[in-house]
N, C-alpha and C positions, 0 to 999 in steps of 0.2 A: 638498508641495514648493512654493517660492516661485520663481515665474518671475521670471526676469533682468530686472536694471535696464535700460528704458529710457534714463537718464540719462547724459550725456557727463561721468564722472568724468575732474579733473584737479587737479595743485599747484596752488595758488595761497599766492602769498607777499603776508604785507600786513605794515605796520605795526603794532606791536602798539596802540598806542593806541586805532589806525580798529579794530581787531579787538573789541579792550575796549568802543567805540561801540558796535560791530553787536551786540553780546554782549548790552548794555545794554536796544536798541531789539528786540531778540528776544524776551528776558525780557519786556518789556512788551509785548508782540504776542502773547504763549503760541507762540513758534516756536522752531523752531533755528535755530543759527547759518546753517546753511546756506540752509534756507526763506526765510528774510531776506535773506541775499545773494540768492538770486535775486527775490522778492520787488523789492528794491529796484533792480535790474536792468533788471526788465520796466518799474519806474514811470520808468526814467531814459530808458528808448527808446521807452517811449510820450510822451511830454514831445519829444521827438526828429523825434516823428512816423514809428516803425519801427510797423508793427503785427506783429503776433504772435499766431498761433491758441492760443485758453485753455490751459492746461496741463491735461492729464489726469490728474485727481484720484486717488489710489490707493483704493481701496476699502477702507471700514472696518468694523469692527465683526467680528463673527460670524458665518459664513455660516447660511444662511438653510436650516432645518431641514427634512429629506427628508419627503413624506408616508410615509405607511403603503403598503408596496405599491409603492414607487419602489426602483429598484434601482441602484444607484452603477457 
């Protein structure tokens, strides 16, 4: 079972064109669209001078296999 998005899902309405941009600059980045929007977010408020604690990376890959003897 996958635990709940910390994330604040919401609409966002853009341009299609800026969208086609972010679309573009994601592809070249290996991200989604959405990675990149926020991505591009945190570089415009740090530029700004907001700081912001790292984002907490989701964990990847395949968990990590039980010894012999461990019991779930």
């Amino acid at each position: 079972m996958s635990q709940p998005s910390q994330k604040k899902a919401f609409p966002l309405r853009l341009d299609p064109a800026l969208y086609a941009a972010i679309e573009r600059s994601a592809a070249g980045d290996l991200r989604s669209v959405n990675a990149q929007v926020e991505c591009l977010l945190r570089e415009a408020l740090s530029r700004r001078g907001v700081r912001l604690a790292e984002p907490v990376r989701a964990k990847r890959g395949r968990p990590a296999k039980k010894a012999e003897g461990d019991e779930a």
